[in-house]
C-alpha positions in Angstrom: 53.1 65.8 -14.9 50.6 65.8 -17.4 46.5 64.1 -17.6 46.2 60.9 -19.5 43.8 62.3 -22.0 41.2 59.3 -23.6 40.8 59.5 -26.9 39.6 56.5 -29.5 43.2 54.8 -30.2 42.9 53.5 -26.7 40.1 51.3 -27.4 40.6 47.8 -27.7 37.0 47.4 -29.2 35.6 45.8 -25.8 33.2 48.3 -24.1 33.7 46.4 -20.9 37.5 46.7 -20.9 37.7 50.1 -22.4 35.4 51.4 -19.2 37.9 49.9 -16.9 40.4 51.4 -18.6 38.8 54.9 -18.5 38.5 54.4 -14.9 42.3 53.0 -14.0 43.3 56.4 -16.1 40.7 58.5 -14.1 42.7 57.5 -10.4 46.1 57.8 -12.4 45.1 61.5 -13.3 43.7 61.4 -9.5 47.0 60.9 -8.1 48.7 63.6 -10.8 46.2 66.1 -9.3 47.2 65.1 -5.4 51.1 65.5 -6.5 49.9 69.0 -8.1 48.4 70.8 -5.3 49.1 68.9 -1.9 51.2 70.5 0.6 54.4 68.0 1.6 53.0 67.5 5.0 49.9 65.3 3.8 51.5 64.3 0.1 52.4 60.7 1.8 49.1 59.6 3.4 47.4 60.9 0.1 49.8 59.6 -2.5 50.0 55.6 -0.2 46.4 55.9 -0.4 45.8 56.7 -4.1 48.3 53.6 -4.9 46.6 51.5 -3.2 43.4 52.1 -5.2 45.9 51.8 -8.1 46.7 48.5 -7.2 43.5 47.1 -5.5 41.8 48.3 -9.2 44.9 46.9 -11.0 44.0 43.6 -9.5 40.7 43.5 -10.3 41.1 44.8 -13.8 43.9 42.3 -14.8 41.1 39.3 -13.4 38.9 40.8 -15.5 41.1 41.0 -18.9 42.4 37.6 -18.0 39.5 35.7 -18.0 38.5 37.8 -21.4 41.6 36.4 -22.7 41.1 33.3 -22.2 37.9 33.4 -23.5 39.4 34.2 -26.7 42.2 31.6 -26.2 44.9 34.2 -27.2 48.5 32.9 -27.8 50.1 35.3 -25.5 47.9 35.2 -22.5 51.0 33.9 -20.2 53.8 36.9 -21.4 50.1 39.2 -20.7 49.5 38.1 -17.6 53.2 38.0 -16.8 52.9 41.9 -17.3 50.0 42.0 -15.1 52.1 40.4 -11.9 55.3 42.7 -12.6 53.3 45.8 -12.7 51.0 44.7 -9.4 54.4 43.7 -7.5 56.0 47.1 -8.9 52.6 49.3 -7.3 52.6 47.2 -4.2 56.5 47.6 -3.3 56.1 51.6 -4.4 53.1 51.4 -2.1 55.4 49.9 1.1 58.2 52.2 0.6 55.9 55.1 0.4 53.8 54.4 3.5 57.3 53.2 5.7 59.1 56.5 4.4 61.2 55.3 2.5 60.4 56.6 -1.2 58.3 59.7 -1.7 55.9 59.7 -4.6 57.4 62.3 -7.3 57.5 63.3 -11.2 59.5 60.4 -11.8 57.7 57.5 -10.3 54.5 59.1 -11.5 56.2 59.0 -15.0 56.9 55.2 -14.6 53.2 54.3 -13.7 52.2 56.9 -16.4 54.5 55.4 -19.0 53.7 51.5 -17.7 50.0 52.6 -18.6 50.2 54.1 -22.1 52.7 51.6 -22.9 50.1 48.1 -21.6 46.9 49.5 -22.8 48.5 51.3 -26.8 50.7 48.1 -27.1 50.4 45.3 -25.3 46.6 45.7 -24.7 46.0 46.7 -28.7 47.5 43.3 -29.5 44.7 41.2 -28.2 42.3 43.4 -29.4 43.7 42.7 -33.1 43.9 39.2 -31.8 40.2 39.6 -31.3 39.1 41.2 -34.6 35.4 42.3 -33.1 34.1 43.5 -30.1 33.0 39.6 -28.2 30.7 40.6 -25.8 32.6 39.5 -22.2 30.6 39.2 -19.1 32.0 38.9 -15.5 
């Protein structure tokens, strides 16, 4: 697979939430590099471990854009944080199958979390920030 490469049209004009963003990208290209250059033998303990960060920061990021959304009472907040839930169940159950041996992490689930990502933060994520029209400082 290929780095998630940050570059300006993923801001959504909130330092905060761009930071976070940065950082969920950061353990997405983490878990490209395991899949690159891990022997099979130690892939599964690696890979169930770096989904789990995945999901534990997933969690914590969506509270955090949450409560910024309804802050600035946007319209679509429910459908958003609809999004949030499917993508949390979607790591967790990846997360099960991986560690009871059932799935095995590979190009193409790495493509769906890769694709999920690019997809929430350029589309789904750039529609609140347009919502927004400034940069409303957001505190924790």
């Amino acid at each position: 697979m290929s780095h998630i490469e940050w570059d300006e049209s993923f801001s959504v004009h909130n330092r905060e939430i761009d930071e976070q963003h940065k950082k969920w990208i950061a353990i997405y290209n983490n878990i490209d590099d395991v899949m690159a250059g891990t022997d099979t033998s130690s892939l599964t303990a690696i890979t169930s471990k770096s989904l789990t960060e995945m999901h534990d920061y997933a969690l914590d990021h969506f509270k955090f854009e949450e409560k910024y959304l309804e802050q600035l009472n946007y319209p679509e907040l429910v459908e958003h944080r609809r999004l949030h839930r499917d993508f949390e169940n979607q790591i967790y159950n990846y997360t099960r199958e991986i560690t009871d041996g059932r799935l095995i992490l590979n190009t193409s689930l790495l493509k769906i979390i890769k694709n999920w990502l690019l997809e929430h933060i350029l589309t789904e994520d750039k529609k609140y920030s347009t919502f927004a029209g400034e940069d409303i400082p957001s505190q924790r």
